[in-house]
C-alpha positions as CSV (number, residue, x, y, z in Angstrom):
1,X,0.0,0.0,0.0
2,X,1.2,3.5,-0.3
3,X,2.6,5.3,2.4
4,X,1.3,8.4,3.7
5,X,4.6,10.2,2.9
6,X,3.5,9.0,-0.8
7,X,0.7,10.3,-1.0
8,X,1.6,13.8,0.5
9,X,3.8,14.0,-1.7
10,X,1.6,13.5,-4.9
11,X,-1.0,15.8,-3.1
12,X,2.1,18.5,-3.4
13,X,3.4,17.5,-7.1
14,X,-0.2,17.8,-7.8
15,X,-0.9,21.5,-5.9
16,X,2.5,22.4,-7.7
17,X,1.2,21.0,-11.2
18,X,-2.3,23.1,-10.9
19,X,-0.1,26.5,-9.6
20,X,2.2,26.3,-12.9
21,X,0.0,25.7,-15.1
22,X,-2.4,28.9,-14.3
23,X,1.0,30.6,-14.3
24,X,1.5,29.0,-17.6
25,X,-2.1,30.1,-18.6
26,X,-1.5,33.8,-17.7
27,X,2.4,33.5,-19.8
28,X,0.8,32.9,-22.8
29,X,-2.3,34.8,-22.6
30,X,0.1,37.9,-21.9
31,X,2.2,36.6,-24.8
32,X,-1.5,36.7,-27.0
33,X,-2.1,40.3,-26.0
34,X,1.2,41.2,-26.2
35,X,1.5,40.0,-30.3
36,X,-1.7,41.3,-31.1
37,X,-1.0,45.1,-29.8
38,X,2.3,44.7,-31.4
39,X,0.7,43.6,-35.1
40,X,-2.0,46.8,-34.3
41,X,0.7,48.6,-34.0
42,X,2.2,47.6,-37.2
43,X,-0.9,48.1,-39.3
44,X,-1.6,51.4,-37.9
45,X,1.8,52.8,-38.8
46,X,1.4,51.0,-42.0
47,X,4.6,48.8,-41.5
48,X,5.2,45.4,-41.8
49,X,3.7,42.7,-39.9
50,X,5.8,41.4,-37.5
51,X,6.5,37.7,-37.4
52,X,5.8,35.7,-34.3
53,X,5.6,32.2,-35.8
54,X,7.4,31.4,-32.5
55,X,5.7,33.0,-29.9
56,X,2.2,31.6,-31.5
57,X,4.0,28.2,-31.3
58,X,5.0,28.5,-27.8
59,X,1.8,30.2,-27.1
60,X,-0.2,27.1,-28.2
61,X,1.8,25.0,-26.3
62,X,1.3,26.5,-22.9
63,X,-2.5,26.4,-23.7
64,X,-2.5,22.9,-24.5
65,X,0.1,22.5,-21.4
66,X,-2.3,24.0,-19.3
67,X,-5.8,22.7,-20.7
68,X,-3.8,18.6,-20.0
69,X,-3.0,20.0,-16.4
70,X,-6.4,19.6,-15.7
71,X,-7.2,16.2,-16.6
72,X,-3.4,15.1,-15.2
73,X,-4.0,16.2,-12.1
74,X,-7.7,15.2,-11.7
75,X,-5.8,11.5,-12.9
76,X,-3.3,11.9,-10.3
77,X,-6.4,12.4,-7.6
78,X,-8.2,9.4,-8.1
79,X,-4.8,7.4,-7.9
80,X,-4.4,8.9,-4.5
81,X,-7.8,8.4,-3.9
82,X,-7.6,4.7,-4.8
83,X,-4.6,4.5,-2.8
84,X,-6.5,6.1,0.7
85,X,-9.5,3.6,-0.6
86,X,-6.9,0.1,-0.5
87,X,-5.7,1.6,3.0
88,X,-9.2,1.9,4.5
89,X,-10.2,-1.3,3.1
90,X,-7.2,-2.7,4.6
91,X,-7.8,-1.8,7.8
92,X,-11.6,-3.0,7.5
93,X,-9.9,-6.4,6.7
94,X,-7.6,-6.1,9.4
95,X,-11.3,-5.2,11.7
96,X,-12.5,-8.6,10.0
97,X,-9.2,-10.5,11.0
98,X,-9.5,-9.0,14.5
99,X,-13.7,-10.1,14.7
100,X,-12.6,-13.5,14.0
101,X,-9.4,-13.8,16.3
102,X,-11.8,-12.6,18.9
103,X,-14.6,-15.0,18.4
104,X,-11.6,-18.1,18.2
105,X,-10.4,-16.4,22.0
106,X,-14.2,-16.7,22.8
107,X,-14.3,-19.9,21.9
108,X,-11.2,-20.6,23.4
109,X,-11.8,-19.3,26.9
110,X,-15.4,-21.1,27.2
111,X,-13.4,-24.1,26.2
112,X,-10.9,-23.9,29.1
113,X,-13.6,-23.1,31.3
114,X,-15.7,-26.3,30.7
115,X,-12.7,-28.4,30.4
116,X,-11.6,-26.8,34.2
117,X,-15.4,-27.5,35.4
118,X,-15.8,-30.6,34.3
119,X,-12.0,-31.9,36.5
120,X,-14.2,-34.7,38.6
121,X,-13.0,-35.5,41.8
122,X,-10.5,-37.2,41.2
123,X,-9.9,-36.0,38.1
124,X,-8.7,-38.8,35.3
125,X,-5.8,-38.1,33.4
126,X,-8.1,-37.3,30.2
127,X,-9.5,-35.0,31.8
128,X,-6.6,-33.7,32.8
129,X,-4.9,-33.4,29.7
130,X,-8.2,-31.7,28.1
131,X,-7.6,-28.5,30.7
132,X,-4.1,-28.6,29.8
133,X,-5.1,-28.3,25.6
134,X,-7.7,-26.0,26.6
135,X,-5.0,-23.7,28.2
136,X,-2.4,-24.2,25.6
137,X,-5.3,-23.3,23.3
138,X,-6.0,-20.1,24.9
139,X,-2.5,-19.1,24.8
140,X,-2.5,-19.4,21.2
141,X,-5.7,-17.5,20.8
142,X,-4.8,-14.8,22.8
143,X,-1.2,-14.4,21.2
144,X,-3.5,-14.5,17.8
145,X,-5.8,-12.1,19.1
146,X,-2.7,-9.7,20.0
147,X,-1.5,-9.9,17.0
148,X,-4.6,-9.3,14.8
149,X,-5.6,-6.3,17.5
150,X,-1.9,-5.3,16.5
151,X,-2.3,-5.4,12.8
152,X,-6.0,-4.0,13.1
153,X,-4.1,-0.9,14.9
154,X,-1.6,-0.4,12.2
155,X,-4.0,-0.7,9.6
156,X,-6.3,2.1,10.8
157,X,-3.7,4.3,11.7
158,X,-1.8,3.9,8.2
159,X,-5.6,4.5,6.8
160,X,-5.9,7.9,8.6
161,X,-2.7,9.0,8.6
162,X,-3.0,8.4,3.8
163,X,-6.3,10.0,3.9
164,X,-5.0,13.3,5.8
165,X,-1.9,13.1,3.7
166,X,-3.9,12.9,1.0
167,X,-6.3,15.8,2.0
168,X,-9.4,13.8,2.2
169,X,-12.1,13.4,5.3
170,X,-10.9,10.9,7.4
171,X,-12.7,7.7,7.6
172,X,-14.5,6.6,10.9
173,X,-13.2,3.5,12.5
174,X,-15.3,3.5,15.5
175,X,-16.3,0.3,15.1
176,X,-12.9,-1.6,15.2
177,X,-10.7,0.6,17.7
178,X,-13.8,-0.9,20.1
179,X,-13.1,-4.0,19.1
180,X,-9.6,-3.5,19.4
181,X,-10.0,-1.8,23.1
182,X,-11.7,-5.2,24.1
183,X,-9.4,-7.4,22.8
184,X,-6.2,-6.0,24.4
185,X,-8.6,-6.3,27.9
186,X,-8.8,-10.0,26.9
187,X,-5.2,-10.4,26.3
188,X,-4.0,-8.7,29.4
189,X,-6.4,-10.9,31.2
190,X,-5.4,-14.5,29.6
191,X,-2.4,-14.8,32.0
192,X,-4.5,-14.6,35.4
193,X,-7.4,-17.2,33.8
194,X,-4.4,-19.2,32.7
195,X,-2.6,-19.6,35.8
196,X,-6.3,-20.0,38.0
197,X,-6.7,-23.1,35.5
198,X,-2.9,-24.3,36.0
199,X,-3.5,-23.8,39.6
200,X,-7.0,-25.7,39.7
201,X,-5.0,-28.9,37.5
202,X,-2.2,-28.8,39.7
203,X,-4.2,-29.3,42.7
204,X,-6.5,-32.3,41.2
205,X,-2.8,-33.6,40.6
206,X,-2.2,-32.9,44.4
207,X,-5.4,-34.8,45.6
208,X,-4.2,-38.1,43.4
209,X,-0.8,-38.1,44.5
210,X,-2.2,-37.7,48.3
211,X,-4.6,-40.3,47.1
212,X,-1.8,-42.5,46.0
213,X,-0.2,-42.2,49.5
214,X,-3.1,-42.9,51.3
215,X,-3.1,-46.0,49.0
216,X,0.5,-47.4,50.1
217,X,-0.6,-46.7,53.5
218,X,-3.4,-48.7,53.3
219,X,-1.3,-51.6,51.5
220,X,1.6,-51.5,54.4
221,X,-1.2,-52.0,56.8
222,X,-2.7,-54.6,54.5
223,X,0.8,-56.0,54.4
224,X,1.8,-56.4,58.0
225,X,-1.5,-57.8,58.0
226,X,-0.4,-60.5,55.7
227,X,2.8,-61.3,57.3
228,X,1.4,-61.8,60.8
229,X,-1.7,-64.3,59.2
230,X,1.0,-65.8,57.3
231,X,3.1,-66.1,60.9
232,X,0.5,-67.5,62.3
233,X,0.1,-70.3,59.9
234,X,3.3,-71.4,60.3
235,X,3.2,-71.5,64.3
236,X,0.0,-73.2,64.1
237,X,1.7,-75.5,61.7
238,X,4.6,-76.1,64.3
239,X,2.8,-77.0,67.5
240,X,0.8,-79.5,65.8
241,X,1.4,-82.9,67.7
242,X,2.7,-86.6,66.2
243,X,-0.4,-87.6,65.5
244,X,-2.1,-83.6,65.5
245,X,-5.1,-83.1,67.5
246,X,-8.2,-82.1,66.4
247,X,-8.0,-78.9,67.8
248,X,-4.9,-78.4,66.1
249,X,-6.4,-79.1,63.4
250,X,-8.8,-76.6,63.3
251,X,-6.2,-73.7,64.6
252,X,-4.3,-74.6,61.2
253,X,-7.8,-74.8,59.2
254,X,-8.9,-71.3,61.1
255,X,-5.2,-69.6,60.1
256,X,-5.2,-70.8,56.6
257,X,-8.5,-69.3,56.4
258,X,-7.3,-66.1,57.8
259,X,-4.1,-66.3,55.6
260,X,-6.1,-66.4,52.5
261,X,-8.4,-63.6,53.9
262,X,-5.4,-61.5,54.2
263,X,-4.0,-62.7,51.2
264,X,-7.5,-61.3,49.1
265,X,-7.1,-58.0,51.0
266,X,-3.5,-57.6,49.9
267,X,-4.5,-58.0,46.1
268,X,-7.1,-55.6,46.6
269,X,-4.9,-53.1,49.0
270,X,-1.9,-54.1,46.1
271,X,-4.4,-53.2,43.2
272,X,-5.7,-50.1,44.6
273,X,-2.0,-48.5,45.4
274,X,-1.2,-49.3,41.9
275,X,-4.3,-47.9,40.4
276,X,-4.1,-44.6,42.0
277,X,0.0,-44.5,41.3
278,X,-0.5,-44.7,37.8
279,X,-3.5,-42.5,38.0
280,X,-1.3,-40.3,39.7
281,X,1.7,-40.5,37.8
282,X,-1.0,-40.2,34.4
283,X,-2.2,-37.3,35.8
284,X,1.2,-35.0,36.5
285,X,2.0,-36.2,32.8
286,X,-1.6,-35.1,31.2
287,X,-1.4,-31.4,33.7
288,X,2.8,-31.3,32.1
289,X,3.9,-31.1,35.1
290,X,7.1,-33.5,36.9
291,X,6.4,-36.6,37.7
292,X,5.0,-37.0,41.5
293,X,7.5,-37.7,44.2
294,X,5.2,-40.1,46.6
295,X,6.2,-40.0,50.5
296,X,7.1,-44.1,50.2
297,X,9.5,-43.5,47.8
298,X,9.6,-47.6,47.4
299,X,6.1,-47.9,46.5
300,X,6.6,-50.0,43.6
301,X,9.1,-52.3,45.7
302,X,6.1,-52.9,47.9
303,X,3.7,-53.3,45.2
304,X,6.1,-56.4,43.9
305,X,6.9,-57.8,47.2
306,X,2.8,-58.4,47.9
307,X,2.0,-59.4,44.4
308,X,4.8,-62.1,45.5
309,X,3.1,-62.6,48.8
310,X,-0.2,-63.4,46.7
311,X,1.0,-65.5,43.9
312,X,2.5,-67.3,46.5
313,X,-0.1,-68.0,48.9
314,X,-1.8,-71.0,46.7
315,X,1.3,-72.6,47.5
316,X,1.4,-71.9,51.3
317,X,-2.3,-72.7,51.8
318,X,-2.0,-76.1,49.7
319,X,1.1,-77.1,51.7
320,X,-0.1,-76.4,54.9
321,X,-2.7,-78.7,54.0
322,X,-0.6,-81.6,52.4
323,X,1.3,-80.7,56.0
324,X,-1.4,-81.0,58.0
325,X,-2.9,-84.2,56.5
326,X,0.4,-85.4,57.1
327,X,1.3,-84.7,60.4
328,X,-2.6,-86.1,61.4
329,X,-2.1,-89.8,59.9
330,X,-5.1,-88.6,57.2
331,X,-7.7,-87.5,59.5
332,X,-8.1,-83.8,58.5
333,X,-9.1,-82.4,55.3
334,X,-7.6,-84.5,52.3
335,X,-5.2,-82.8,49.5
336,X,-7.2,-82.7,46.4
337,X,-5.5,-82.1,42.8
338,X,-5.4,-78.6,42.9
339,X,-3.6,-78.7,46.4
340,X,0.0,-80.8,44.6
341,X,-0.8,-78.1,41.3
342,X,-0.4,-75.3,43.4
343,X,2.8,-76.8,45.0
344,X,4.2,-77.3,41.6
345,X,4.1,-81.0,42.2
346,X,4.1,-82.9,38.9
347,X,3.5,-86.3,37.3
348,X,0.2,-87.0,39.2
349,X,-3.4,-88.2,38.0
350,X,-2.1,-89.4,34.0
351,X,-1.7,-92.9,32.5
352,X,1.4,-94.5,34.2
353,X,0.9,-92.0,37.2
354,X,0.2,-92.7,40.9
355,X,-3.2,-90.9,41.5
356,X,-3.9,-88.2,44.4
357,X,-5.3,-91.0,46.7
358,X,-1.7,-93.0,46.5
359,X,0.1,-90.0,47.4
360,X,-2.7,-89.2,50.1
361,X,-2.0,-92.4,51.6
362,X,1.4,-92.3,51.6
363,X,0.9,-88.7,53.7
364,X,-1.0,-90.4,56.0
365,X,1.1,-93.3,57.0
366,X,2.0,-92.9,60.2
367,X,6.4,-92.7,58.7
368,X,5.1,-89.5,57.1
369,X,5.0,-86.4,59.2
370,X,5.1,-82.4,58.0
371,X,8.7,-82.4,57.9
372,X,8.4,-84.3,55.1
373,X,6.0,-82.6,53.4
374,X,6.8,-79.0,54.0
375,X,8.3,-78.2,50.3
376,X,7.2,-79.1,46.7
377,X,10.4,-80.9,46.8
378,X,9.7,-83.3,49.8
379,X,6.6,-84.3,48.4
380,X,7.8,-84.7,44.6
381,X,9.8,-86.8,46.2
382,X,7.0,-89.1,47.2
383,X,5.0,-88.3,44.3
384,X,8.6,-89.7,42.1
385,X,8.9,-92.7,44.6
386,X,5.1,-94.0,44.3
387,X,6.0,-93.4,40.2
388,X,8.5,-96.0,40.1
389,X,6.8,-98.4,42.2
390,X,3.8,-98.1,40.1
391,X,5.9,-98.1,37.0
392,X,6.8,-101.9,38.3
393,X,2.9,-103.1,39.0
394,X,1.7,-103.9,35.8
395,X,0.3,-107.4,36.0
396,X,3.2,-108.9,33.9
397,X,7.0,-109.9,34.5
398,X,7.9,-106.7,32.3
399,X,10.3,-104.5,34.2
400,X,13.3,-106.2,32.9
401,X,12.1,-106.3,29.3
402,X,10.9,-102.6,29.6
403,X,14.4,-101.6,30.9
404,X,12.9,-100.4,34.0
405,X,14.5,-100.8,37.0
406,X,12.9,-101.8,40.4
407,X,12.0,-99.0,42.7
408,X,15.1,-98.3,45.3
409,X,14.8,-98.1,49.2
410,X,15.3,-94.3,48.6
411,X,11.7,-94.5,47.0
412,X,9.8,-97.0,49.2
413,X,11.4,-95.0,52.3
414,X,9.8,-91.7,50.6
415,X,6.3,-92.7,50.8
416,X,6.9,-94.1,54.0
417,X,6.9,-97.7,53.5
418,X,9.7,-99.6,56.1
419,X,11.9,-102.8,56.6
420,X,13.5,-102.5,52.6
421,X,16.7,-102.3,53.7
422,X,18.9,-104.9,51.8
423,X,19.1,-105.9,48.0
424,X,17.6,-109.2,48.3
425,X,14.6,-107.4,49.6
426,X,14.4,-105.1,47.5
427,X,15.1,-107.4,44.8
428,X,11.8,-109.5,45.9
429,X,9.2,-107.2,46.4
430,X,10.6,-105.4,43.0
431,X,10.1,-108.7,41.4
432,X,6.7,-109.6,43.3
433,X,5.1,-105.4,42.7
434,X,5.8,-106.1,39.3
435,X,3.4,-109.2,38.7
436,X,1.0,-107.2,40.7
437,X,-1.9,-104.5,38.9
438,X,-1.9,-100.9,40.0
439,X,-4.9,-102.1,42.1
440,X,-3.2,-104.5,44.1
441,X,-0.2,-101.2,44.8
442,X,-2.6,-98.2,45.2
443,X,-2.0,-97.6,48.7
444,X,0.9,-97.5,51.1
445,X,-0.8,-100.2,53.2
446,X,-1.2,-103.0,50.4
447,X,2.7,-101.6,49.6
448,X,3.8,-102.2,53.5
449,X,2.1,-105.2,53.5
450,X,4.1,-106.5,50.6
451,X,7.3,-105.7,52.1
452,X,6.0,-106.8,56.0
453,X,5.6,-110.6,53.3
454,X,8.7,-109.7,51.9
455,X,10.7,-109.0,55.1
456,X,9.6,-112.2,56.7
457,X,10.7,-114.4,53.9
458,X,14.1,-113.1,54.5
459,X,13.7,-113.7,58.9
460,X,12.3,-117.4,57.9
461,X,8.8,-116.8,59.3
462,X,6.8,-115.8,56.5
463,X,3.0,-116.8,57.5
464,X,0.4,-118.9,54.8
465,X,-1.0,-115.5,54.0
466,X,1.8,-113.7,53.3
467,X,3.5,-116.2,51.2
468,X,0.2,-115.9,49.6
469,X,0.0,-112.6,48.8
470,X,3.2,-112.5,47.6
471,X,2.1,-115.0,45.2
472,X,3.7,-117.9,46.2
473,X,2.0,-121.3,45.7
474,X,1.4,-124.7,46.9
475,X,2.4,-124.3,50.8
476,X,-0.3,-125.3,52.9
477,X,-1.0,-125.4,57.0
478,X,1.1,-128.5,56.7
479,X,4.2,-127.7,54.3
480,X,4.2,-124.2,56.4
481,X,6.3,-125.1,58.2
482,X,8.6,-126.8,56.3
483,X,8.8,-124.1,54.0
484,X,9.6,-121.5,56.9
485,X,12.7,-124.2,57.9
486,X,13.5,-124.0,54.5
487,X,13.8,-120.5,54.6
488,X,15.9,-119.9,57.1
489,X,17.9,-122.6,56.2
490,X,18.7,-120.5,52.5
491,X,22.7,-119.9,52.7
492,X,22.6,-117.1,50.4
493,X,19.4,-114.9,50.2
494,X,19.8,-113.7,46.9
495,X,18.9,-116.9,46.0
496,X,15.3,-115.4,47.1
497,X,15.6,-112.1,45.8
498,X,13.3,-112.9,42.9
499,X,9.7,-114.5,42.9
500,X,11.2,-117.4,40.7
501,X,13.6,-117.9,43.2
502,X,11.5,-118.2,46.3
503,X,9.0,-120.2,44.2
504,X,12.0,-122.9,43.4
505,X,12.9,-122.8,47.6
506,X,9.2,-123.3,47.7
507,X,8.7,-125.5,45.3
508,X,11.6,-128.0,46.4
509,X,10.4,-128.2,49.8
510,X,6.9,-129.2,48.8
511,X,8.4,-131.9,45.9
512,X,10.0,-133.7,48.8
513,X,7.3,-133.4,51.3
514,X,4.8,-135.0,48.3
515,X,7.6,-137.8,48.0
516,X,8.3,-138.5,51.5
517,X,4.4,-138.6,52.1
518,X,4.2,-141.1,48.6
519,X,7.1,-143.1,50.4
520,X,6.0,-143.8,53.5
521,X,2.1,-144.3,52.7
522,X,3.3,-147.0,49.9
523,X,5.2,-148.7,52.9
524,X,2.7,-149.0,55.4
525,X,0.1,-149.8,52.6
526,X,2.9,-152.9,51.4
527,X,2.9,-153.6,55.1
528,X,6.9,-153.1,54.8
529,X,7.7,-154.6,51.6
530,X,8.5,-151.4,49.8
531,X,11.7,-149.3,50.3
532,X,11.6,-148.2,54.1
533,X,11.3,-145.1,54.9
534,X,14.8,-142.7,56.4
535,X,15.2,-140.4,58.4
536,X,15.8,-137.8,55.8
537,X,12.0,-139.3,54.5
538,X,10.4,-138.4,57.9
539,X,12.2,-134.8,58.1
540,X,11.1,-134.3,54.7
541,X,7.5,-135.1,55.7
542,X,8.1,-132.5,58.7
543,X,7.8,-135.3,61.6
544,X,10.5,-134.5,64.4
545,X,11.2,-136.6,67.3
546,X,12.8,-139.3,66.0
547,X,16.5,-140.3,66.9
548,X,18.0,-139.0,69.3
549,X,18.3,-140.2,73.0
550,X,15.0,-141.6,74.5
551,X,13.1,-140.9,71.0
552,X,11.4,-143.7,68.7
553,X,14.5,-144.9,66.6
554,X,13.3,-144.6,62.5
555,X,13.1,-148.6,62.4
556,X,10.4,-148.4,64.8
């Protein structure tokens, strides 16, 4: 646009145009009167015309010079006019500019005042953050509305200042120096309804932080909680009796109770710290501010060490129950499946697997107390011994063909099964579990009562029943006895340290009882005229008292 000292000085080139040119105008009409009274002159003194070819030239010149001034400088008016007219206009632009910065403020302010009233108690980080755009937004709008009330200043005041340059009535701008008044008011009032906003989201921070606090509180309390139910488990736990009491049982029962009580409450105390820490720490982020300093400075130490206290607690509770049942002989609550899961005991419950109730038993036997099943690893220890015993019972002479030894005194000690203590035993009742089904093996009863059969074949007084169960045939009331001589009588036991082998001890004692009785029937029914019957015939036969000093003598 032009510049006021522009169009002043056209207004002057023009004033100076219009003065010259009537000067110009009253040249050459002196210069027309002047050659006509000289050519009068002339005439009347009947001389010769003078010549002013050059004067009439010059004359017409100036006349046409100063007719064109006219029109050149009413031309060089409207340019100036034009000029004052793209000023003015400006400045209405600039008005226009200003009107629309003002209604984006407007907009700008009710938007930071709904964000501020709707901060809920406590606020989220959302809403935190939309107070936050809302002043960042009116910041912006103000430093817009600055500089459009700036730009709406200069424009009027360039405007006035071309049209009084310029000569002409100065345009009215009413209108937009109010407009501009109330803009600067705004402005100069955005800092203070900034800084009431910053000071409204910094304390909603405030509140969640102190919210937070309260929260860690409230989970230290939850915690020492925790540890004493947890404390208390384990003494109840510890002044449990050999076999535990009934009311000893219930005092564990009662604290495991507690302990998982205390235990919920810790998740939930552990939950709500964390919520309101990252609410918190959310919140500082959304407002811009730091990050909170909380007074436990350790908060998310503690917040790890109970969701440990937690995860763990399964655990505790099922081992105090696996210890319990234990430590009573099976007469409180049994483990279930759940109870070894949550130890982290494996290879239960599938194909090839002792079940829950073999390992239950083997807790209850009266061998088995708490101290051995206090850990996962004491009782994967059972759960690995009643494995290889059951990986022996399978109805069938197969554990040598299947590469699978029998099961050591390590694992018939861990479920609690005694008097396997040498490898002719162990050799035996290996040999006679593995002709037996997983029926005849599911408890550490049937098991003891196998190696009870077993241990008394070794000490030479193995009863009808045992022999029996451990599968032994043939011996009867009569040949009992025999057999049990026979028995002791074994120089070398691993001679019995397989089923074959105490079946061909057996065996040989009941082949010559059979022919002793044949012998000596067929000689009393020859009345003596078959082969007479020795003394080895009668001992075979079991019959003592025969031959030595005031006994029958054989020939009698």
């Amino acid at each position: 646009p032009a510049t006021a000292e522009q169009l002043a000085s056209a207004e002057a080139a023009q004033e100076a145009l219009a003065v010259a040119a009537t000067e110009l105008q009253a040249k050459a009409d002196a210069a027309t009167v002047a050659t006509a009274a000289a050519l009068a002159a002339a005439q009347a003194a009947k001389e010769t015309a003078p010549v002013f070819t050059a004067i009439d030239t010059a004359v017409a010149a100036a006349q046409a010079d100063a007719t064109a001034a006219a029109t050149t400088t009413s031309d060089s008016e409207a340019v100036t006019d034009a000029k004052v007219a793209d000023l003015i206009a400006a400045a209405n632009e600039a008005g226009q500019a200003l009107a629309n910065a003002q209604d984006d403020f407007d907009s700008a302010e009710t938007a930071l005042t709904n964000a501020i009233a709707a901060l809920e108690t406590p606020a989220t980080a959302e809403q935190l953050a939309a107070a936050e755009a809302a002043q960042e937004a009116l910041t912006a709008a103000a430093a817009d509305l600055q500089a459009k009330a700036n730009a709406a200043t200069a424009a009027t005041t360039a405007a006035l200042a071309a049209a009084q340059a310029a000569k002409e009535t100065a345009p009215v701008f009413t209108a937009i120096d109010t407009a501009i008044t109330a803009a600067q008011a705004d402005v100069n009032g955005t800092a203070a309804q900034t800084a009431d906003s910053e000071a409204t989201t910094d304390a909603k921070v405030a509140e969640l932080v102190t919210t937070a606090n309260t929260a860690n509180t409230a989970l230290a309390t939850a915690q020492s909680e925790f540890d004493a139910a947890e404390q208390a488990l384990v003494d109840a736990l510890t002044a449990m009796d050999s076999p535990a009491q009934p009311a000893q049982i219930t005092a564990v029962q009662t604290a495991q109770a507690a302990l998982s009580d205390a235990a919920a409450d810790l998740q939930s105390a552990a939950a709500a710290a964390q919520s309101a820490m990252d609410a918190a720490v959310a919140a500082a982020a959304a407002a811009g501010e730091d990050a909170p300093v909380f007074t436990n400075t350790a908060i998310a130490d503690d917040m790890s060490a109970a969701q440990a206290d937690v995860s763990a607690t399964p655990a505790i509770l099922a081992s105090a129950t696996l210890q319990t049942y234990a430590q009573s002989n099976g007469t409180s609550t049994a483990p279930v499946a759940d109870d070894y899961a949550a130890l982290g005991v494996v290879g239960l419950g599938q194909a090839g697997q002792p079940t829950v109730a073999m390992v239950n038993s083997a807790l209850a036997d009266a061998d088995t107390t708490s101290a051995e099943a206090d850990s996962r690893t004491d009782v994967q220890a059972i759960v690995d011994g009643y494995a290889a015993i059951v990986a022996n019972a399978d109805e069938a002479d197969s554990t040598a063909a299947a590469g699978l030894p029998n099961a050591s005194d390590a694992d018939y000690a861990a479920i609690g099964v005694n008097g396997v203590d040498s490898a002719p035993e162990l050799g035996l009742l290996g040999d006679v579990i593995d002709a037996k089904a997983v029926a005849d093996i599911d408890t550490v009863p049937k098991i003891q009562a196998l190696a009870d059969a077993v241990q008394a074949v070794m000490n030479g007084d193995a009863s009808l029943a045992q022999l029996e169960l451990l599968g032994i045939e043939g011996v009867t009331t009569e040949t009992l006895a025999l057999v049990q001589a026979a028995l002791v009588s074994t120089a070398d036991q691993n001679d019995l340290s397989t089923l074959s082998g105490l079946q061909t001890v057996v065996t040989g004692v009941l082949d010559k009882y059979t022919a002793a009785a044949d012998k000596i029937a067929a000689y009393a029914d020859s009345d003596g005229s078959t082969d007479a019957p020795v003394a080895d015939d009668y001992a075979d036969l079991g019959v003592m008292g025969m031959g030595e000093a005031g006994q029958p003598t054989v020939a009698m």
